[in-house]
C-alpha positions as CSV (number, residue, x, y, z in Angstrom):
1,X,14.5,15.6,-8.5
2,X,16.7,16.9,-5.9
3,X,15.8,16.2,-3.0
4,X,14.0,13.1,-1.0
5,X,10.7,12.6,-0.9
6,X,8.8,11.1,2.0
7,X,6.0,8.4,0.8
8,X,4.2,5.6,2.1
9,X,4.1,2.5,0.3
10,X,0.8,-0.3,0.6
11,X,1.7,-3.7,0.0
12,X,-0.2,-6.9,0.9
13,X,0.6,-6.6,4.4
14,X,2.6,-3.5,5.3
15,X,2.3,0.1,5.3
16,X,6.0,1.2,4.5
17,X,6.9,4.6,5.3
18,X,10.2,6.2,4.1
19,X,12.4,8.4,2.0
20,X,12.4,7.7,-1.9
21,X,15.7,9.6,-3.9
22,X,15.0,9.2,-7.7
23,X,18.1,11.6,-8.4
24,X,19.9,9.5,-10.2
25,X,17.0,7.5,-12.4
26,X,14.2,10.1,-12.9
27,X,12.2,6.9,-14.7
28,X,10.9,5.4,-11.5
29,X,9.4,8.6,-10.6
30,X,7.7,8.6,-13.6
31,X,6.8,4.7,-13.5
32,X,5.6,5.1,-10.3
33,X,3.8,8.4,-9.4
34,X,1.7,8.3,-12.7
35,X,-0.9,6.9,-14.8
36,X,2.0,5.1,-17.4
37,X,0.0,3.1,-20.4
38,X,1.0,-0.8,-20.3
39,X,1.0,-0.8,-24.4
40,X,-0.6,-3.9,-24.1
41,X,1.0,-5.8,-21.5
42,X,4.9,-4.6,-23.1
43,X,5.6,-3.2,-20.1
44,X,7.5,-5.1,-17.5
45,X,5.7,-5.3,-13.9
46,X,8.7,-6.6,-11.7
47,X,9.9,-2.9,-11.3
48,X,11.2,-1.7,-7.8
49,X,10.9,1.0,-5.5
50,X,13.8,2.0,-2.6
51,X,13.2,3.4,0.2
52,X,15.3,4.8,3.1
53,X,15.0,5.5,6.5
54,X,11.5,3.6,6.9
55,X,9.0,2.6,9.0
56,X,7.3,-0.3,9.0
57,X,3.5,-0.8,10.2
58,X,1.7,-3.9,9.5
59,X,-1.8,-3.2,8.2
60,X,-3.4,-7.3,8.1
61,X,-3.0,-9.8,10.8
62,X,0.6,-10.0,10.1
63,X,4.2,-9.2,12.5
64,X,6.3,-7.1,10.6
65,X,9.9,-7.9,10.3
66,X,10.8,-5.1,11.7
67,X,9.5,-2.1,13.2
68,X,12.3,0.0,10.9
69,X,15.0,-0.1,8.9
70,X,18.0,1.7,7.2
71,X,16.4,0.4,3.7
72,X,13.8,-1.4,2.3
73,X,12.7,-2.3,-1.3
74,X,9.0,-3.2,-2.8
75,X,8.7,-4.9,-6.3
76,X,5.9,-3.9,-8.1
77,X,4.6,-7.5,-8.5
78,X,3.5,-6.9,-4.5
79,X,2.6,-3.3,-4.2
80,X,-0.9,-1.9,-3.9
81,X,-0.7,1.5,-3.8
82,X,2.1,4.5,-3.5
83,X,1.2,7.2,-1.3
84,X,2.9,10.9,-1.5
85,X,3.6,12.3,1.9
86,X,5.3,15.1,1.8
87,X,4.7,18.7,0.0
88,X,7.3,17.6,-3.4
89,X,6.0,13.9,-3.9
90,X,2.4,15.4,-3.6
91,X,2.8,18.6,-6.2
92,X,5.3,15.8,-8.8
93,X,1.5,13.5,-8.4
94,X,-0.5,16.7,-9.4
95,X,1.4,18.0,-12.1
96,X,1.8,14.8,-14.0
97,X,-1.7,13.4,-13.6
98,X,-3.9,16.1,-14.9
99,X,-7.3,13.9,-15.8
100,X,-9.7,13.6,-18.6
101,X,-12.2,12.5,-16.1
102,X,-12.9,12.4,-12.7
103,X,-15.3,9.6,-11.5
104,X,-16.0,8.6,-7.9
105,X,-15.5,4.5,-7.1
106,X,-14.7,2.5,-5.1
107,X,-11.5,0.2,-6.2
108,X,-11.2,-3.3,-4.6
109,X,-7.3,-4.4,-4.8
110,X,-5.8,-7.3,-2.8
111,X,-7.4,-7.2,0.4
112,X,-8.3,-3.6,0.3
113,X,-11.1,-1.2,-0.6
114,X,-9.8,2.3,-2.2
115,X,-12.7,5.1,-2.3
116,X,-12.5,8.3,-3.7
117,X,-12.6,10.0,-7.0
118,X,-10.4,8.2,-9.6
119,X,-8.4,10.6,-11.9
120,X,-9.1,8.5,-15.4
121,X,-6.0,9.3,-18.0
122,X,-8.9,8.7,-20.4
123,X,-12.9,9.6,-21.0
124,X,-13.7,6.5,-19.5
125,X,-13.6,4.5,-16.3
126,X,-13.0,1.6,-18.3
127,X,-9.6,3.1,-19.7
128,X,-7.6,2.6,-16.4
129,X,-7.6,-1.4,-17.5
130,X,-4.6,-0.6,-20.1
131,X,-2.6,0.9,-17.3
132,X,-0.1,0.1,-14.7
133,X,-0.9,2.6,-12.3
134,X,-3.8,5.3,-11.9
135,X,-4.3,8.1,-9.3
136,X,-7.8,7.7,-6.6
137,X,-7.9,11.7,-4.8
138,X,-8.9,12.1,-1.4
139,X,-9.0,8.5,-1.0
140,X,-9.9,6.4,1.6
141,X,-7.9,3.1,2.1
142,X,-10.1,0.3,3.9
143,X,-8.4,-2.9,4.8
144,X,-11.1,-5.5,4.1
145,X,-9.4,-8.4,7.1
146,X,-12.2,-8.8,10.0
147,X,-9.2,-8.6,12.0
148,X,-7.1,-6.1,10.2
149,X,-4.2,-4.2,12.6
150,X,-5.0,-1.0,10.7
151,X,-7.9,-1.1,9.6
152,X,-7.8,2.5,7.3
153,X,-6.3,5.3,6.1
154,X,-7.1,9.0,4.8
155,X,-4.7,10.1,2.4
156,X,-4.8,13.1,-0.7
157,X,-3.6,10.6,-3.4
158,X,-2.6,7.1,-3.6
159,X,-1.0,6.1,-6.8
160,X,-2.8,2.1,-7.2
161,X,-1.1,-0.7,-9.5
162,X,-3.5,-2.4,-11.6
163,X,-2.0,-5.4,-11.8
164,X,-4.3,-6.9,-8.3
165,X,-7.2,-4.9,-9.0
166,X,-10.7,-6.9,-8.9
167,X,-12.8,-4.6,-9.3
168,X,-14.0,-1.2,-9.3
169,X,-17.6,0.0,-8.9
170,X,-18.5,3.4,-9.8
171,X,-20.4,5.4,-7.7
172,X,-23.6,7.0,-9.2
């Protein structure tokens, strides 16, 4: 990758919004913008994602630390989702998740509620369970706090770690 990419990341409480450079390790673009099999839990989850230049919005009933920063980094044990924003981190999502299936759910992770149609590396909606991450299109991020600061969001793709989901129901 040559340049910067511009993505959001979801955690528990924060919406972090910044520039990601994976120019000199291309493996955390590929651990973290696609559907990567856990091999049966081999796989370690306490990755981490840098960004740069970021904004920071709080999305429960929580003060950020800060409103922004010069750098910020996410662990994987604490992210919900990874958002492409710009037009390179969105085609790099595309390219490298091509589905088997496409199936519209709902996915409820942490304290939030991901709709939209969920780009299965497998057949089956079942499959997603033996990865870390999986790709939702055109999905709809809901923020299940009564009191939540920002309550949702509209985005193409949002990359979700498996690792808190609870539950997905399929719509029929």
């Amino acid at each position: 990758m040559a340049t910067s990419w511009t993505i959001q990341v979801l955690t528990l409480d924060y919406l972090v919004e910044g520039l990601f450079d994976d120019s000199n390790d291309n493996h955390t673009a590929m651990y973290f913008f696609r559907s990567w099999y856990d091999d049966n839990g081999k796989l370690a989850i306490s990755a981490s994602i840098h960004l740069t230049k970021v904004h920071i919005q709080t999305m429960r009933n929580a003060t950020p630390p800060v409103s922004s920063a010069a750098e910020w980094w996410s662990f994987s044990n604490n992210l919900i989702a990874i958002i492409p924003s710009d037009e390179n981190s969105l085609a790099y999502v595309v390219k490298n998740n091509v589905p088997k299936s496409v199936i519209s759910a709902d996915v409820f992770v942490g304290p939030y509620r991901i709709h939209g149609s969920v780009l299965c590396p497998d057949k089956q909606l079942s499959s997603v369970r033996y990865y870390l991450n999986f790709v939702v299109q055109d999905a709809e991020i809901l923020c299940l706090d009564v009191d939540a600061k920002l309550p949702s969001l509209q985005v193409p793709y949002a990359i979700v770690r498996t690792h808190l989901v609870q539950g997905i129901v399929r719509d029929d």
